[in-house]
C-alpha positions in Angstrom: -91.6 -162.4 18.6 -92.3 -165.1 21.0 -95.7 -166.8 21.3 -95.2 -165.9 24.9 -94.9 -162.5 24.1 -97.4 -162.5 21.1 -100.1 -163.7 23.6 -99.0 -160.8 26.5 -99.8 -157.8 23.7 -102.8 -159.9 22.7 -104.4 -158.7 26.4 -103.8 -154.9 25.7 -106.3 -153.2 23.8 -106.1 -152.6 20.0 -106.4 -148.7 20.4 -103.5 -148.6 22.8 -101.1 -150.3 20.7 -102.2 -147.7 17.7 -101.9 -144.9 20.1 -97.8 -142.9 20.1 -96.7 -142.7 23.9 -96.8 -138.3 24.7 -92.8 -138.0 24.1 -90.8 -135.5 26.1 -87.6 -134.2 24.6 -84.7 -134.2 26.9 -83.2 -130.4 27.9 -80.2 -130.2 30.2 -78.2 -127.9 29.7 -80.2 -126.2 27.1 -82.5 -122.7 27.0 -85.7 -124.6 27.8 -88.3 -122.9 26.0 -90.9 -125.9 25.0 -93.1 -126.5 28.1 -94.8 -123.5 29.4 -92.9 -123.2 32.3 -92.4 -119.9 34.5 -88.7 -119.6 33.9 -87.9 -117.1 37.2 -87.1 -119.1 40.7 -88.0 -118.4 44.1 -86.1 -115.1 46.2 -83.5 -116.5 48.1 -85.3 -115.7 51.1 -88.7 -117.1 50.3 -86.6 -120.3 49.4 -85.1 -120.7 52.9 -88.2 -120.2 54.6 -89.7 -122.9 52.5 -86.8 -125.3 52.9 -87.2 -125.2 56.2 -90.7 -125.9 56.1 -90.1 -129.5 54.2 -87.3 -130.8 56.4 -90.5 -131.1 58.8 -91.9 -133.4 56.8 -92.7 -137.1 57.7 -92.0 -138.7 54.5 -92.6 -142.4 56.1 -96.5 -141.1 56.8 -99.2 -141.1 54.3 -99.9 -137.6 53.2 -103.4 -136.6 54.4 -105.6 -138.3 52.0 -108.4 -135.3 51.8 -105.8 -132.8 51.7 -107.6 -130.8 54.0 -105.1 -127.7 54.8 -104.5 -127.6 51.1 -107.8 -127.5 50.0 -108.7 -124.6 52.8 -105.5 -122.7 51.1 -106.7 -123.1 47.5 -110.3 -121.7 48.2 -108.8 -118.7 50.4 -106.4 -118.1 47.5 -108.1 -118.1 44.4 -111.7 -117.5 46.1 -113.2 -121.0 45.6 -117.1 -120.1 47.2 -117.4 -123.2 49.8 -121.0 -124.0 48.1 -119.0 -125.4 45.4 -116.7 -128.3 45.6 -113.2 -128.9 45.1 -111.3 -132.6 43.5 -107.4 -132.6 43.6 -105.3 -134.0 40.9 -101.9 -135.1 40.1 -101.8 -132.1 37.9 -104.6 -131.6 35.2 -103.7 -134.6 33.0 -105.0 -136.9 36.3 -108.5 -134.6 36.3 -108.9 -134.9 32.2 -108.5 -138.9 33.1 -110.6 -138.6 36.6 -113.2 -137.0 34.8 -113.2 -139.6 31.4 -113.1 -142.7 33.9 -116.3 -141.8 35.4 -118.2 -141.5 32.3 -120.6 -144.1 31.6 -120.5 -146.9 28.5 -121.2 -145.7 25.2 -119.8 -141.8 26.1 -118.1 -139.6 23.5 -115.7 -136.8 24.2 -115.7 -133.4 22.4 -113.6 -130.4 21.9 -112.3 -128.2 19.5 -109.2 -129.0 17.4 -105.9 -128.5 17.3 -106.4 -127.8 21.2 -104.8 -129.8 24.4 -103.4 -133.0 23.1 -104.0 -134.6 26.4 -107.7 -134.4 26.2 -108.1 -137.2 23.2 -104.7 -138.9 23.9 -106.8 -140.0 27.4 -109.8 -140.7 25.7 -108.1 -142.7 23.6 -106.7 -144.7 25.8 -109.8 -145.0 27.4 -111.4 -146.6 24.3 -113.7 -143.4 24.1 -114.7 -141.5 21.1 -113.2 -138.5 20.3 -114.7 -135.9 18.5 -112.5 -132.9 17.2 -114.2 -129.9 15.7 -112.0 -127.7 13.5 -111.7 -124.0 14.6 -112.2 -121.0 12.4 -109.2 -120.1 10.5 -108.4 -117.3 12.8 -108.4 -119.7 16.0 -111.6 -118.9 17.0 -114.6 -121.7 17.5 -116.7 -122.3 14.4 -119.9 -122.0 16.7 -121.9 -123.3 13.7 -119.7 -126.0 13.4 -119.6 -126.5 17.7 -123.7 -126.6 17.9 -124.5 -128.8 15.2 -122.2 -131.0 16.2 -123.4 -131.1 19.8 -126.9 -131.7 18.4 -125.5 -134.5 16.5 -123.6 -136.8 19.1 -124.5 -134.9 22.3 -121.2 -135.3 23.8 -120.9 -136.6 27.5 -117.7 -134.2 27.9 -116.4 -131.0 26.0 -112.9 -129.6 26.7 -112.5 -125.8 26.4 -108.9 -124.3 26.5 -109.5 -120.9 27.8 -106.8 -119.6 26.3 -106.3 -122.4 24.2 -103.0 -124.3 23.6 -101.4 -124.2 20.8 -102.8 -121.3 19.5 -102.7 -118.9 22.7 -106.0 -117.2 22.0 -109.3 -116.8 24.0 -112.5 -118.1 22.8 -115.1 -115.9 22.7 -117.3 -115.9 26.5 -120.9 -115.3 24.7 -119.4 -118.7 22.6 -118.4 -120.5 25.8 -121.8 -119.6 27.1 -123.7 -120.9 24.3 -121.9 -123.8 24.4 -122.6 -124.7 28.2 -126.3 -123.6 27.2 -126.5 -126.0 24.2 -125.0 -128.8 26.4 -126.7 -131.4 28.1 -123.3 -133.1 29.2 -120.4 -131.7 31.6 -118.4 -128.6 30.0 -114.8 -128.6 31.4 -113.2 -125.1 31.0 -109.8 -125.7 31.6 -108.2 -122.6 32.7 -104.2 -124.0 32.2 -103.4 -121.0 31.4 -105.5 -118.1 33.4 -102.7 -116.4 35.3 -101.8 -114.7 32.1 -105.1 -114.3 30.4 -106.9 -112.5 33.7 -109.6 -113.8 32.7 -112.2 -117.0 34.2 -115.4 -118.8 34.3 -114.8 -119.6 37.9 -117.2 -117.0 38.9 -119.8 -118.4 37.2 -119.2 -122.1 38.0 -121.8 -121.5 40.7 -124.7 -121.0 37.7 -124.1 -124.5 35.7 -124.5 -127.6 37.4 -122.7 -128.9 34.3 -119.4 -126.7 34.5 -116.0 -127.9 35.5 -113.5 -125.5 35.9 -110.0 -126.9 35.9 -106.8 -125.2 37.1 -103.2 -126.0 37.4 -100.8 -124.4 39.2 -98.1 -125.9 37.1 -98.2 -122.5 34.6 -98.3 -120.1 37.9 -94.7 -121.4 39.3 -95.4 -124.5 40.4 -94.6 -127.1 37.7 -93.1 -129.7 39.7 -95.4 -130.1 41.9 -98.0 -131.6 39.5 -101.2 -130.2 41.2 -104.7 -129.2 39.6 -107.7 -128.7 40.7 -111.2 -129.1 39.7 -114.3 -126.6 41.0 -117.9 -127.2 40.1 -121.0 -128.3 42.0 -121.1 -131.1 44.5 -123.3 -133.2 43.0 -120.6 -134.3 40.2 -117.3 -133.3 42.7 -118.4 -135.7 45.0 -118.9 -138.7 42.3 -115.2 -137.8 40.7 -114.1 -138.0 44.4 -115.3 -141.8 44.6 -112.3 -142.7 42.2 -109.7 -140.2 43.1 -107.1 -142.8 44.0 -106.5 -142.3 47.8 -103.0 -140.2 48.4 -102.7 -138.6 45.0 -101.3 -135.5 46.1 -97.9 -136.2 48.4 -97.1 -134.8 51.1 -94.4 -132.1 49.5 -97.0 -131.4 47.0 -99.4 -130.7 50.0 -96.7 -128.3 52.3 -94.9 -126.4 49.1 -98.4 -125.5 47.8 -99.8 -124.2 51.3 -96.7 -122.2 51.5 -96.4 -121.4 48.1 -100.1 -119.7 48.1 -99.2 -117.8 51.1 -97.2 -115.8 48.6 -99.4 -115.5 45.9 -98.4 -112.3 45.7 -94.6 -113.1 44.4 -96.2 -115.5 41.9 -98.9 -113.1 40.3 -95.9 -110.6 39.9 -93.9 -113.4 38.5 -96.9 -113.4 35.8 -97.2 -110.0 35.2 -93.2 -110.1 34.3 -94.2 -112.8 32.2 -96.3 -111.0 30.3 -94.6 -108.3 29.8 -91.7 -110.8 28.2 -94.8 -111.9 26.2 -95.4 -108.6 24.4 -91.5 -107.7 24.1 -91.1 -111.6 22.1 -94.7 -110.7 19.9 -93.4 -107.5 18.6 -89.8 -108.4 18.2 -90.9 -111.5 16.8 -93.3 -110.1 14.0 -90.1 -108.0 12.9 -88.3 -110.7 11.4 -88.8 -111.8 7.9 -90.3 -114.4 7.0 -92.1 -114.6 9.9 -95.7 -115.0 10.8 -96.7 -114.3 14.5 -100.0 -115.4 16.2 -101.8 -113.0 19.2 -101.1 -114.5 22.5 -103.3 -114.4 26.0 -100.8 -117.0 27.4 -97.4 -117.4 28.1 -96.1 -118.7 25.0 -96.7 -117.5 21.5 -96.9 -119.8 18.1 -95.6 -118.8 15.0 -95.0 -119.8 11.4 -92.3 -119.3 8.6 -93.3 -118.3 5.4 -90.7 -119.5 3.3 -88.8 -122.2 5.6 -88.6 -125.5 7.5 -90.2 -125.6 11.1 -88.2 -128.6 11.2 -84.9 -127.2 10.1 -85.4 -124.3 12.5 -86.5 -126.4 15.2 -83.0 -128.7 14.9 -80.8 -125.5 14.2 -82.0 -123.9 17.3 -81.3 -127.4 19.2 -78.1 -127.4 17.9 -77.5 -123.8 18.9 -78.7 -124.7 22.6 -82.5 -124.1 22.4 -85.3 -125.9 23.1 -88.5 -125.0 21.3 -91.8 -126.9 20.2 -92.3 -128.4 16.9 -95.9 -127.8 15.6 -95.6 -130.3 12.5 -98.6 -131.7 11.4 -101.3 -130.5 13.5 -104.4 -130.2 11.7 -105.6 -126.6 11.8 -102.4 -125.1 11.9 -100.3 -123.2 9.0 -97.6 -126.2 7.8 -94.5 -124.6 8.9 -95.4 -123.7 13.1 -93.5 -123.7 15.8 -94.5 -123.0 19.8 -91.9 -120.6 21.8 -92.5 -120.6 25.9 -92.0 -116.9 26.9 -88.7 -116.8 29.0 -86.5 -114.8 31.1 -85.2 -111.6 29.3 -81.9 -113.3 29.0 -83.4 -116.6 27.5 -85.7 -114.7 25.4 -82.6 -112.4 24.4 -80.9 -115.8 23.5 -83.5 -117.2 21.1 -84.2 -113.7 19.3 -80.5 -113.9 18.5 -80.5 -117.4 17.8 -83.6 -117.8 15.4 -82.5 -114.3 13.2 -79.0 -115.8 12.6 -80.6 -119.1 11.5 -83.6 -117.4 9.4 
């Protein structure tokens, strides 16, 4: 290594250089079935009309920077009360790091554990403290666990997963509840995954001033257009909007989504299908020997082998053409896990076939 070089890494900070960059497997041509994605497209017709839509675009203009029309959209849509206010993000991950920025020196970041990894990969890289509280052995929070630890470092932020992610389960509202009552920091429910759950705490965002909720629309059938949202009161929305970096949300992100929530409809049946996939992959799932299968409120379902190799399973079914999660070495979870996204009935179909023939 140069000295040049040597005196470059010297300017980053130590706990970037220990941190692992978030790694994301490539899948063409494979049954995708790793990111929590909604697997069906767009009717042909719905397509056209959108199509149409973007080729008026002015791609040499800056998008509106308030995202005015979208915000409008987004509260008529998923019935945002206009008391409360709304923060836009490049998808969630931008709101986890929005959110952490803003925090003053000295602040420590909580949630439970294993849950989102994005939520102490940023505060990581944000030099922040993270503390992780194990959950119960069934996935639930250890609320004895949860409060003293509260009482002990009064966290400036807790993450909630409601459902969580890996383990696909709801927490417990009366726990949620106790939590945002024990709390004298901001509590961010982050609701990734709500479309399948129907359930939310955004109908109650208007009795904490200390609530975030966060949404994506990344698991509803929007994935690539990396937008989240954040609802709570004004008198934190409108700090976080101080350091929203001007144009975050582009200008296809802006039309598509307007459109898209225009027919909500399509995407909340798209859900319901999903769901229904859900409980088809559970039960045929928990048939197979050797298999262990986890309750799901979201749209994929972790499970773990009793007497094999995640990690041989994992690489046979990449071999075989499918793309699944590997759950190695996450503390809190059985030793041998994996993470299946619930597909199409032909994708599903696929990896049911696959994963028997390889167990």
């Amino acid at each position: 290594m140069s000295v040049k070089t040597k005196s470059l890494k010297a300017l980053i900070r130590p706990e970037i250089h220990n941190m692992n960059a978030y790694h994301v497997p490539p899948a063409t041509g494979m049954v995708k079935l790793d990111a929590m994605e909604n697997p069906f497209p767009w009717p042909d017709d719905m397509k056209r009309e959108w199509l149409e839509l973007v080729s008026t675009a002015e791609p040499n203009r800056y998008p509106d920077p308030s995202a005015t029309e979208l915000i409008l959209a987004l509260r008529d849509c998923f019935n945002v009360p206009n008391e409360l206010g709304v923060v836009l993000g490049n998808g969630s991950d931008e709101l986890i790091q929005l959110i952490l920025m803003a925090m003053k020196e000295g602040a420590t970041v909580m949630a439970p554990t294993p849950s989102f990894v994005m939520y102490q990969h940023i505060a990581s890289s944000l030099g922040m403290p993270f503390v992780g509280i194990p959950l119960a052995g069934d996935f639930s929070l250890d609320m004895s666990a949860m409060l003293s630890a509260i009482k002990e470092h009064d966290p400036t932020v807790i993450f909630l997963a409601y459902p969580n992610n890996p383990t696909a389960n709801l927490f417990d509202d009366e726990d949620l509840l106790a939590i945002l009552e024990a709390s004298n920091g901001i509590v961010v429910i982050d609701e990734a995954y709500q479309p399948f759950a129907q359930k939310t705490f955004l109908d109650k965002a208007h009795n904490f001033e200390q609530l975030l909720v966060m949404r994506t629309v990344s698991k509803l059938g929007l994935a690539g257009l990396r937008l989240g949202f954040l609802v709570g009161f004004t008198s934190l929305t409108d700090l976080l909007e101080k350091i929203r970096l001007p144009y975050n949300i582009n200008i296809f992100t802006q039309l598509t989504a307007c459109f898209a929530f225009k027919y909500i409809d399509v995407l909340n049946a798209q859900a319901v299908a999903i769901c229904e996939q859900r409980e088809m992959l559970l039960k045929s799932l928990s048939l197979i020997e050797g298999v262990q299968v986890f309750p799901s409120d979201a749209n994929f379902i972790l499970f773990s082998l009793q007497a094999n190799s995640a990690k041989r399973v994992f690489e046979a079914l990449k071999k075989a053409g499918v793309l699944i999660k590997q759950m190695l070495n996450v503390p809190g979870l059985p030793k041998e896990c994996l993470r299946v996204t619930v597909g199409s009935d032909s994708e599903n179909k696929i990896f049911l076939e696959k994963i028997a023939l390889i167990l």
